[in-house]
C-alpha positions in Angstrom: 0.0 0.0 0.0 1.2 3.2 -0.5 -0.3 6.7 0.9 0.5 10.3 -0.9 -0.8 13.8 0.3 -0.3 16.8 -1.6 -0.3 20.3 -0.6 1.4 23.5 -1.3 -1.5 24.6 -3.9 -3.3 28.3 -3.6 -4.0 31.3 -5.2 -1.3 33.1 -7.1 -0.8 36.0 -10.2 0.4 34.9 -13.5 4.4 34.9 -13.7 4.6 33.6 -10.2 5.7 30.5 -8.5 4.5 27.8 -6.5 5.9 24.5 -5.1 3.8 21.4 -4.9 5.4 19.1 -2.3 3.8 15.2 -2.6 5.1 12.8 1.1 4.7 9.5 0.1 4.6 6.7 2.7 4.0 2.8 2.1 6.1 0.4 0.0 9.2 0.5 -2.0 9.1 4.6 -2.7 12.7 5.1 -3.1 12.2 3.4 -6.5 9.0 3.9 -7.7 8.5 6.3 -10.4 6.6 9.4 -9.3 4.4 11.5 -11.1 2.4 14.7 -11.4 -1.5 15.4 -13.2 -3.3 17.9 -13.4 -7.0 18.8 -14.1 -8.7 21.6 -15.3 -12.4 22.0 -14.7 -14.2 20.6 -18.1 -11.1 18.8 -18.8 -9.4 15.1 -18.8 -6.8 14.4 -16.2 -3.3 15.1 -17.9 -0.2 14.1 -17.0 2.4 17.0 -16.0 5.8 15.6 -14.9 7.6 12.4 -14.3 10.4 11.6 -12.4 11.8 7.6 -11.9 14.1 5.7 -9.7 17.2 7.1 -11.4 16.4 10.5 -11.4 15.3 11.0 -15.1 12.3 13.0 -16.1 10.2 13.9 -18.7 7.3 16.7 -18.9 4.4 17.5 -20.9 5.0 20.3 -23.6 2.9 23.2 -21.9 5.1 23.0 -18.9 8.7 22.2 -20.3 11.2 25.2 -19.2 9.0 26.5 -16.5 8.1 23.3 -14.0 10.6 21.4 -12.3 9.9 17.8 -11.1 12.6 16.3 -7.9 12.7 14.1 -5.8 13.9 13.4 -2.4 14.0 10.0 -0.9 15.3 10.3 2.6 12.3 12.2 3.0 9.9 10.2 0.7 8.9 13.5 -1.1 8.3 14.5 -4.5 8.1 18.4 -5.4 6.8 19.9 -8.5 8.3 23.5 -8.4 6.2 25.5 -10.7 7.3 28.9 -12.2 5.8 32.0 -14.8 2.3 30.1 -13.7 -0.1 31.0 -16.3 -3.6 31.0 -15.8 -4.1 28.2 -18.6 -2.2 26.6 -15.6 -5.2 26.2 -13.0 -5.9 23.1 -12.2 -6.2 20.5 -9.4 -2.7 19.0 -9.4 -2.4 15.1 -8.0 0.7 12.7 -7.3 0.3 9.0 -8.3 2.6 6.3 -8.8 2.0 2.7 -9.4 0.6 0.9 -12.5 -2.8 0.3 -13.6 -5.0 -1.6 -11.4 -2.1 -1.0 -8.7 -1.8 2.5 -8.8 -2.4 4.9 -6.2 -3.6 8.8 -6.1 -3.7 11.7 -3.6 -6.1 13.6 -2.9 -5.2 16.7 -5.0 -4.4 20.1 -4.6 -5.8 23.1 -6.2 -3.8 25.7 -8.0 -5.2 28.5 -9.2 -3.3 31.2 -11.4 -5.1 34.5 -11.7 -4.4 37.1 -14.9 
């Protein structure tokens, strides 16, 4: 089993910044690949930022250059720092990790960038 709670999401003008810590408790997190959706009101659930065992990452266009995926297992935590937030950008932002039908999901965090 593994348990992930999100927070670090608010209210905040275009061009700033926010960071989206995710503490993950249960099994085997240290090399689990971590990951970060989003979803927009009216929208399907997209995937953001990825980050696996080794460190390597990939991102989704929209974000690449301004959002930052890391990772820091002696504290089980993954951060999505988040900069020149746009307000295209305003979503509820989740963590997951696992595999479908053994994945797992927090409970979200809303972000919400205001023009």
């Amino acid at each position: 089993q593994v348990q992930l709670v999100e927070s670090g999401g608010g209210l905040v003008q275009a061009g700033g910044s926010l960071r989206l810590p995710c503490a993950a408790s249960g099994s085997m997190i240290s090399i689990r690949t971590m990951r970060w959706y989003r979803q927009a009101p009216g929208k399907q659930r997209e995937l953001v930022a990825a980050i696996n065992s080794g460190g390597s990452t990939n991102y989704a266009d929209s974000v690449k250059g301004r959002f930052t995926i890391s990772r820091d297992n002696a504290k089980n935590t993954v951060y999505l720092q988040m900069n020149s937030l746009k307000p295209e950008d305003t979503a509820v932002y989740y963590c997951n990790t696992g595999i479908i039908p053994y994945d797992y999901w927090g409970q979200g965090t809303q972000v919400t960038v205001s023009s």
